[in-house]
C-alpha positions as CSV (number, residue, x, y, z in Angstrom):
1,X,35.5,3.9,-49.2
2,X,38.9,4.3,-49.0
3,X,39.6,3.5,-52.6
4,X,37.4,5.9,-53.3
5,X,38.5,8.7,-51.9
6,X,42.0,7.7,-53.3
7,X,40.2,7.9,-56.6
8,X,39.2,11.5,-55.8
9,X,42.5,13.0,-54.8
10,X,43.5,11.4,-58.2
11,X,41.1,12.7,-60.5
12,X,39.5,15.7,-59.0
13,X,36.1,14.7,-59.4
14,X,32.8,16.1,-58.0
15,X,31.4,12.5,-58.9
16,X,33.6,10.4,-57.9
17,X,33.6,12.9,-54.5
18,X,29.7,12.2,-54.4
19,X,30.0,8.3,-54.6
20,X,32.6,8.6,-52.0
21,X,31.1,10.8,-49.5
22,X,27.7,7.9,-49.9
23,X,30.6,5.4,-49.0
24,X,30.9,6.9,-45.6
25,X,26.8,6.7,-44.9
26,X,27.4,2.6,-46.2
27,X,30.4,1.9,-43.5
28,X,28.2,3.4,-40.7
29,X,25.4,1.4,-41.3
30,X,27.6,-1.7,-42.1
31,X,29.3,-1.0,-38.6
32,X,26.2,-0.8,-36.7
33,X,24.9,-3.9,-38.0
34,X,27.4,-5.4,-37.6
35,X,27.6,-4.8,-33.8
36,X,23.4,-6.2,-33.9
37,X,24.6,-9.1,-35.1
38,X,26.9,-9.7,-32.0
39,X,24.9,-8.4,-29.3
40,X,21.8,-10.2,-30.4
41,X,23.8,-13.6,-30.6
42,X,24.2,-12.5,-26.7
43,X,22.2,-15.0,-24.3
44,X,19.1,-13.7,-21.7
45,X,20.0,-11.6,-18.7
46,X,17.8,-10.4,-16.0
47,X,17.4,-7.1,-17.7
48,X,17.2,-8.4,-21.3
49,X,14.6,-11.7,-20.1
50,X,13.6,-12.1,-23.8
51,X,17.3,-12.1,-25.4
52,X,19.0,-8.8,-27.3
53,X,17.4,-9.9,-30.7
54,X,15.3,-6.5,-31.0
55,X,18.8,-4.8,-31.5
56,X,18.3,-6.0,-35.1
57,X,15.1,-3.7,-35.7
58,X,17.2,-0.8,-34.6
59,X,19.6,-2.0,-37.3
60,X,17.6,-2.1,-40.1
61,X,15.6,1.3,-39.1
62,X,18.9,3.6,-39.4
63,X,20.1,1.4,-42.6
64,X,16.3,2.6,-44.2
65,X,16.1,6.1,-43.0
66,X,19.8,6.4,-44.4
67,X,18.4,4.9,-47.6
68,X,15.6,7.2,-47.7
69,X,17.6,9.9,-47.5
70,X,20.1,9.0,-50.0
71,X,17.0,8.2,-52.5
72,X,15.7,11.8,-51.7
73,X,18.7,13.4,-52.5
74,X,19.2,11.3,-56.1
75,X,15.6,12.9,-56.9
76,X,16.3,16.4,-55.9
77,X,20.2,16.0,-57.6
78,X,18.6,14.3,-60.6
79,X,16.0,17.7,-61.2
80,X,19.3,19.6,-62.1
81,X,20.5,17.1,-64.2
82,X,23.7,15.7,-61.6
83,X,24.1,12.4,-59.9
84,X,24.7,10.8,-56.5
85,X,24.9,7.3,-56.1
86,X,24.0,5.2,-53.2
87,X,24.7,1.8,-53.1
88,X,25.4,-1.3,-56.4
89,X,21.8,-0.5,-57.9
90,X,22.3,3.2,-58.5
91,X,26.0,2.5,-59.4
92,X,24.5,0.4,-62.2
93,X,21.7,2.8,-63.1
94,X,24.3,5.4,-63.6
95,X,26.8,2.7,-65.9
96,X,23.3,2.5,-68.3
97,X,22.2,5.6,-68.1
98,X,26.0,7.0,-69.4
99,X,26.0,4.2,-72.0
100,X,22.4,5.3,-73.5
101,X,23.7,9.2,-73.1
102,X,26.7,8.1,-75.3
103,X,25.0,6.3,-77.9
104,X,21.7,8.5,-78.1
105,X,23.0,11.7,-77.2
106,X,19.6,12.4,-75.1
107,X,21.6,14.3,-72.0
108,X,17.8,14.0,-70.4
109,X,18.1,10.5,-70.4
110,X,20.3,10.0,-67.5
111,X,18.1,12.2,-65.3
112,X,15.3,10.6,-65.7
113,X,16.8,7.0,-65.1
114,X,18.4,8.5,-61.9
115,X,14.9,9.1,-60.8
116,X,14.0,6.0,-61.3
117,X,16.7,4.5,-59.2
118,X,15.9,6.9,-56.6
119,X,12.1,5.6,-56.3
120,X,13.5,2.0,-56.2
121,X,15.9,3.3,-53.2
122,X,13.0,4.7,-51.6
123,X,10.9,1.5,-52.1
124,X,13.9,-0.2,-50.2
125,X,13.8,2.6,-48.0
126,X,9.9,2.0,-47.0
127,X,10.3,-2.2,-47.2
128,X,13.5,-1.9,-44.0
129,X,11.7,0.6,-41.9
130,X,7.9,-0.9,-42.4
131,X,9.9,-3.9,-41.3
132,X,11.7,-2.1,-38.8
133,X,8.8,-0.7,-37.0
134,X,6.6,-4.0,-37.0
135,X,9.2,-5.7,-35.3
136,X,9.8,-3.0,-32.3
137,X,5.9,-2.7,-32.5
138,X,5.5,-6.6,-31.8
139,X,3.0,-6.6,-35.3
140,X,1.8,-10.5,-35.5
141,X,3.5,-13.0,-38.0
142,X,0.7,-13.8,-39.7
143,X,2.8,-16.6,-41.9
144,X,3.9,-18.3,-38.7
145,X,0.9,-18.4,-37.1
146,X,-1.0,-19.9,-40.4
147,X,1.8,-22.2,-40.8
148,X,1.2,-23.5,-37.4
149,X,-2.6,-23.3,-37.9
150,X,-1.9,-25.8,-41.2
151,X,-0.2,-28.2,-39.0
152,X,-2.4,-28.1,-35.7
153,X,-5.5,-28.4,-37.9
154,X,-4.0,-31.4,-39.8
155,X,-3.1,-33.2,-36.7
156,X,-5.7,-31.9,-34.2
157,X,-6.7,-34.1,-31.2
158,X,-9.6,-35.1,-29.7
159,X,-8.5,-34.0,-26.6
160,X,-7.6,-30.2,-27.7
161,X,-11.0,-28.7,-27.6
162,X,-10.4,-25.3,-28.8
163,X,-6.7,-22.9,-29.3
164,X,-7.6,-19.1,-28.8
165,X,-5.6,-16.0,-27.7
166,X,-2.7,-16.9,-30.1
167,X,0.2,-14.7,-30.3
168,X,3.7,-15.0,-32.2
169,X,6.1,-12.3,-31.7
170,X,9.9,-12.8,-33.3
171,X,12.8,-11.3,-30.7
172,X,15.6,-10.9,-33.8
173,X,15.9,-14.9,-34.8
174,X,13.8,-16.0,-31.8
175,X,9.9,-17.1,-32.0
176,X,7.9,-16.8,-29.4
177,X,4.3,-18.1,-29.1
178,X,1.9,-18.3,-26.3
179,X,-1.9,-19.0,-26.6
180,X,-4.7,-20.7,-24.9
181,X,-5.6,-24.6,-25.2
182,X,-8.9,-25.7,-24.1
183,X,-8.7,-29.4,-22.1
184,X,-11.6,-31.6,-20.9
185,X,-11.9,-30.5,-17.3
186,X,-11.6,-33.9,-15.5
187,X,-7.9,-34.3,-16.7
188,X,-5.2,-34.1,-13.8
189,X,-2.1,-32.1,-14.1
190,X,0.0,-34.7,-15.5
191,X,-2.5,-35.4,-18.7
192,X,-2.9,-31.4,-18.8
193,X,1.2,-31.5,-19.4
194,X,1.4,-34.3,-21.6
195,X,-1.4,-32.6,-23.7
196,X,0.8,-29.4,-23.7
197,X,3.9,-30.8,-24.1
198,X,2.8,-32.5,-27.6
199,X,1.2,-29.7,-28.8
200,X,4.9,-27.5,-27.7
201,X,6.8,-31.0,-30.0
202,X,4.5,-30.7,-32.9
203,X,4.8,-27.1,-33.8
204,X,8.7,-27.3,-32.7
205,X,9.1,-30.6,-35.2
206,X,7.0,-29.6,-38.1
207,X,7.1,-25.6,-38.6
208,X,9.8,-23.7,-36.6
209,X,12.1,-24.0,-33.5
210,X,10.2,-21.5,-31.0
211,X,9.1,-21.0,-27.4
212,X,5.5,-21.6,-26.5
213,X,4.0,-20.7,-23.5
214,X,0.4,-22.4,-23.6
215,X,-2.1,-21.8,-20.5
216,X,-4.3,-24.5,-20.1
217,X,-8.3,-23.5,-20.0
218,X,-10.7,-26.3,-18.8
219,X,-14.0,-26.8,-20.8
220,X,-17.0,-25.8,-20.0
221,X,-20.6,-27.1,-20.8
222,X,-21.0,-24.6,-23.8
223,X,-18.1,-26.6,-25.8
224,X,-19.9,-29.7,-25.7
225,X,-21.5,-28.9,-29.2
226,X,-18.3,-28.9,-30.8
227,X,-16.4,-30.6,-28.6
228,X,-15.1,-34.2,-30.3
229,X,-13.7,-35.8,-27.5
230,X,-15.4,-40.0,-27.0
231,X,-16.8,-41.2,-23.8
232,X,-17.1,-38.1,-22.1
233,X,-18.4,-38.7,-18.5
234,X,-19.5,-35.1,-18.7
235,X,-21.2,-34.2,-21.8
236,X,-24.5,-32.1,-21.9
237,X,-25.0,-32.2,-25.3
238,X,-23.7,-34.2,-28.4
239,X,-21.2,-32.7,-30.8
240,X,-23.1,-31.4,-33.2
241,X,-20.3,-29.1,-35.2
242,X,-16.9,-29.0,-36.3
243,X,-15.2,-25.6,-35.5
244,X,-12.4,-25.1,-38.2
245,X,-9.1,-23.2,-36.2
246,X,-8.8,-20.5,-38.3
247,X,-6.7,-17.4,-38.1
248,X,-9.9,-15.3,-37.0
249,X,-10.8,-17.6,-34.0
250,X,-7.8,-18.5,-32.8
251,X,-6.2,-15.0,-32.4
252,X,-9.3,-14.0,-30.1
253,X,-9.0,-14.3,-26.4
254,X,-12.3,-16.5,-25.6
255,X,-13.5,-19.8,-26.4
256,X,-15.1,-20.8,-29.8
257,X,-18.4,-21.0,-28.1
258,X,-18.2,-17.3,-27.0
């Protein structure tokens, strides 16, 4: 930024006065993500039990709107045929667009390209602040939670009746998941926490470090027909299917019999 302005005060140029000006929008945005970066990295606290990672959804909505209006303003500039450059891309769109204006002599040219660049600025624009309001909005991670789905499904256990109610929420670089396991009913509390525990070290070891909180459900008569677990001393009724865990079943907060 500050070359730039140096740059400026020796040339005198509107343009160089435009790219410089942008600069100033670029160090804001670059300050405040930086300061996300440390006060995410900041452990819990009994106000913050979940960690400071949502500090980086903040982040990226100001560095989208700011975007966004930066792309806005190319269009509007770029109707009458003048230029305003936001970040590397549009610098580079302007370096071809004076190149072809030099060689073809088609002064339209460079308007039209700076459009262009503006409606890939505001596609970056809509990508960070889509992102941006999933996170703050706690939208599901539907690749985590298929990725776990692969691996629970792969290496299923008798013993793990049914998953439902699953959630996955991301707190900056933290996953946290919490869902529902159906057990056989007749297990104590220690077989109820060994059951938990390996389902908490199978996701943990094969997909991603993350936090689960998984409430135990007992079993009830109604999972016997898909229930798979041998010698059962309380079985009603013999297995007679196998329920796939699948994204639609598993993110529903009842059984698989319901």
């Amino acid at each position: 930024m500050l070359a730039k302005f140096g740059a400026y005060f020796l040339t005198a140029s509107n343009f160089v006065l435009t790219d410089a000006a942008e600069s100033i929008v670029n160090v804001f945005a670059s300050s405040f993500a930086f300061f996300s970066i440390y006060l995410s990295s900041q452990p819990r606290d009994e106000n913050h039990p979940y960690g400071h990672g949502k500090v980086e959804f903040f982040s990226v909505f100001i560095e989208g709107l700011l975007i966004g209006i930066a792309g806005i303003l190319i269009i509007g500039k770029s109707i009458y045929g003048r230029h305003l450059i936001t970040d590397m891309v549009t610098s580079i769109g302007l370096v071809v667009g004076l190149l072809l204006i030099n060689f073809t002599k088609i002064l339209l040219l460079d308007s039209v390209l700076s459009i262009f660049v503006g409606l890939y600025i505001l596609y970056t624009c809509y990508k960070l602040l889509r992102r941006s309001v999933a996170g703050l909005m706690d939208e599901a991670d539907f690749v985590v939670v298929d990725e776990v789905l692969q691996v629970l499904n792969a290496q299923r256990k008798d013993e793990w009746i049914d998953i439902h109610n699953f959630r996955a929420q991301k707190y900056g670089n933290e996953l946290h998941i919490d869902c529902h396991l159906t057990l056989p009913n007749y297990f104590d509390l220690n077989r109820v926490h060994e059951e938990v525990s390996l389902v908490d070290k199978l996701i943990n070891n094969e997909v991603t470090k993350t936090e689960l909180f998984i409430h135990a459900d007992p079993c009830l008569p109604y999972c016997c027909h898909y229930c798979n677990m041998p010698n059962c001393p309380i079985r009603s009724e013999p297995k007679t299917e196998t329920i796939p865990w699948t994204m639609d079943r598993v993110i529903r907060n009842k059984k698989h019999f319901e």
